[in-house]
C-alpha positions in Angstrom: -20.2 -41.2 -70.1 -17.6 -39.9 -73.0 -19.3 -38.4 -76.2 -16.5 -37.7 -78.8 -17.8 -35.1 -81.0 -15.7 -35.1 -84.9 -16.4 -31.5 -85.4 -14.5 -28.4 -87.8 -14.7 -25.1 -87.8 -15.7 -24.6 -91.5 -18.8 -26.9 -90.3 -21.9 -25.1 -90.5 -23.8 -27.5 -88.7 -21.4 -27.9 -85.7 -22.3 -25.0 -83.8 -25.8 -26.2 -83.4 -24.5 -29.4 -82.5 -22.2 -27.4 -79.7 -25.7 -25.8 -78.1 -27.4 -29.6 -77.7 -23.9 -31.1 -76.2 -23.9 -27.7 -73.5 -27.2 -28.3 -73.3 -27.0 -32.2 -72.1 -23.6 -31.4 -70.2 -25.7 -29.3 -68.3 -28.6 -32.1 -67.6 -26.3 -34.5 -66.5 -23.6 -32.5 -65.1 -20.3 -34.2 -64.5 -21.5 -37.9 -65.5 -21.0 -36.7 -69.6 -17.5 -35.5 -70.5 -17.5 -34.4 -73.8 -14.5 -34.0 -76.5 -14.5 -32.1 -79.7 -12.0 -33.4 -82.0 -10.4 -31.7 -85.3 -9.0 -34.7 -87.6 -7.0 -33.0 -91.5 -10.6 -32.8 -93.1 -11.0 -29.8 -95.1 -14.3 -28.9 -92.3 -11.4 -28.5 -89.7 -8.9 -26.3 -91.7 -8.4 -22.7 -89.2 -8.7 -19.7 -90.6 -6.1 -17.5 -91.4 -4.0 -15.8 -88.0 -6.6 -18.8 -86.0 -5.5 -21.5 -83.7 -5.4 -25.3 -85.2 -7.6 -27.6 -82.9 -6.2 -30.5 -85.4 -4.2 -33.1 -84.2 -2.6 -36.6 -85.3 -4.6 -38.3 -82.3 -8.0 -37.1 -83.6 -7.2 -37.9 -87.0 -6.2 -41.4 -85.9 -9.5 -41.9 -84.2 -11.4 -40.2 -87.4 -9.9 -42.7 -89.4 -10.8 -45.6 -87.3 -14.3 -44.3 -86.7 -15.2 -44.1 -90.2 -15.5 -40.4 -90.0 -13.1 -39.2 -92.4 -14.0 -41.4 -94.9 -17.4 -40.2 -94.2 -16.9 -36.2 -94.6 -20.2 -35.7 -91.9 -19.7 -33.1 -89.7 -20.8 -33.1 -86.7 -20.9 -36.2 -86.0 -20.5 -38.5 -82.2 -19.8 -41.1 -81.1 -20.6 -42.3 -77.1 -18.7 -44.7 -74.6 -17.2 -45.8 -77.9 -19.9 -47.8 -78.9 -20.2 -50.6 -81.4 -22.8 -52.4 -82.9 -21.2 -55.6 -83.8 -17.6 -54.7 -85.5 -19.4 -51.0 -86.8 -18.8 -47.9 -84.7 -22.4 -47.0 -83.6 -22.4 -43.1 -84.4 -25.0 -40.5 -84.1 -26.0 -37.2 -85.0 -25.0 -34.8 -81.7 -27.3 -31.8 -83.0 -30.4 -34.0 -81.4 -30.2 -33.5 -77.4 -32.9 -36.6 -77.8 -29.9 -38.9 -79.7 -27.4 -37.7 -76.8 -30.2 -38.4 -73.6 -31.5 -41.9 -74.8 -27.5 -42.7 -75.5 -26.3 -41.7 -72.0 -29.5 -42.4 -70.0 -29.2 -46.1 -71.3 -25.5 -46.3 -70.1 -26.5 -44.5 -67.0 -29.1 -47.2 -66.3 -26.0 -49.4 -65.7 -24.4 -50.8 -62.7 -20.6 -49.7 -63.2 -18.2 -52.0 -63.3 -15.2 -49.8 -62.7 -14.7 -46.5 -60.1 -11.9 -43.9 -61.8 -10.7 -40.6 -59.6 -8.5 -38.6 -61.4 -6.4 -35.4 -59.4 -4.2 -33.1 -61.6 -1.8 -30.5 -60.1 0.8 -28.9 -62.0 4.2 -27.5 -60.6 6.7 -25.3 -62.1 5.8 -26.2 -66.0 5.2 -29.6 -64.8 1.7 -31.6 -64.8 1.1 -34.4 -62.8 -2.1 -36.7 -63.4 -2.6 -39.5 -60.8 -5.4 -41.6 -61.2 -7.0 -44.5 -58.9 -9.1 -47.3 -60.4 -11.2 -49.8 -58.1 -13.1 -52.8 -59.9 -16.6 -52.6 -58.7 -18.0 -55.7 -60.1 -15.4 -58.6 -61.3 -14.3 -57.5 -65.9 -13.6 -60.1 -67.9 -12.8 -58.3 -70.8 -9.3 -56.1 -71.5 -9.6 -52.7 -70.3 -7.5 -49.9 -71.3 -6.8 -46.3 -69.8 -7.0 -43.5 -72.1 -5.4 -39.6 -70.7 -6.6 -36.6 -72.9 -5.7 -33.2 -72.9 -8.8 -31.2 -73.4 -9.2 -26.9 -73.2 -11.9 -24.8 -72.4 -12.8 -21.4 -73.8 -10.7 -21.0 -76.9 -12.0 -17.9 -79.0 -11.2 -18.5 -82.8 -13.7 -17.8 -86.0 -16.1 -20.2 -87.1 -19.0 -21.2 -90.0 -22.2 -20.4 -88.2 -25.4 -22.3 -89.8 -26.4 -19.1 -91.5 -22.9 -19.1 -93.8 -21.2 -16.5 -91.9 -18.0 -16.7 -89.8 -18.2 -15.8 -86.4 -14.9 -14.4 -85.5 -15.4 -14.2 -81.6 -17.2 -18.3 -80.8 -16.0 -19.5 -77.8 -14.8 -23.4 -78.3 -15.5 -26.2 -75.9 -13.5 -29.1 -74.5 -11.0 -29.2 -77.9 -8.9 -32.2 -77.9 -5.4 -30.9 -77.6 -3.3 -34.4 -77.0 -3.4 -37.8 -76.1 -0.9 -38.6 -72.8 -1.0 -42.5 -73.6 -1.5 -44.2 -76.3 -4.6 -43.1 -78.3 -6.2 -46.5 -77.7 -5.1 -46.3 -73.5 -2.7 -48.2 -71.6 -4.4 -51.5 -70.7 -5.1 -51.6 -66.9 -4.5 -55.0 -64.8 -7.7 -55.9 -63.9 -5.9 -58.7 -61.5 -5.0 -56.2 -58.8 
């Protein structure tokens, strides 16, 4: 299960959104990969002599998610979900909204088996990545490679107002290999 958190580090509210996503990650181990994406909102401005977790990607997915236009920090979004044409989005600093979300997927029979191995050589990275159809897909599907890092110390806005100038950052979006929307897989093969 992917949970795409929109998140800043001006956002007050983020960090306890960041303890109920660790928390869950922990419950369900590697079945919930989770993503914190920066988009150009003023919440996700760095501070002065601080990394910047924004990127074009997660701006483009901001956009499209109704999240900029929005302002709400945090705020998720799991297995890309829709409810008819409207992005189904929920508030991440609720483990409860996270566990109902995933366990429901969970509760599915999966369609689709994905490995993915990484090794990286000399500067150079190499992703390779097996798909097998479990179950016959009649709809498009569409292969999406993110760069994610672990572990990033940088200042942000804690709930109480003040900056913490040592909080460690989780799973930050740092690029999109494909297209931001995937490379569409031949479900034929």
């Amino acid at each position: 299960v992917l949970l795409e958190k929109f998140t800043g580090v001006r956002c007050t509210n983020c960090p306890t959104a960041d303890e109920a996503i660790a928390a869950q990650m922990a419950a369900y181990g590697d079945r919930l990969v989770a993503i914190s994406i920066h988009d150009s909102g003023a919440f996700t401005r760095p501070f002065d002599g601080n990394p910047d977790f924004r990127t074009d990607d997660g701006n483009t997915l901001s956009v499209f998610y109704g999240v900029a236009a929005g302002g709400s920090y945090p705020t998720s979004i799991i297995n890309r979900s829709l409810v008819g044409s409207t992005p189904e989005l929920i508030d991440p600093t609720q483990g409860a909204n996270i566990s109902a979300k995933v366990d429901a997927i969970l509760a599915q029979t999966p369609k689709v088996a994905i490995e993915v191995a990484s090794s990286t050589s000399n500067g150079t990275t190499k992703i390779t990545t097996n798909i097998e159809f479990l179950q016959d897909v009649d709809n498009e599907l569409t292969l999406t490679l993110l760069i994610i890092e672990d572990n990033i110390t940088a200042t942000q806005m804690m709930p109480d107002g003040t900056k913490d100038n040592n909080y460690v950052h989780g799973h930050v979006l740092r690029d999109v290999i494909t297209d931001v929307w995937g490379t569409v897989i031949d479900s034929d093969r």
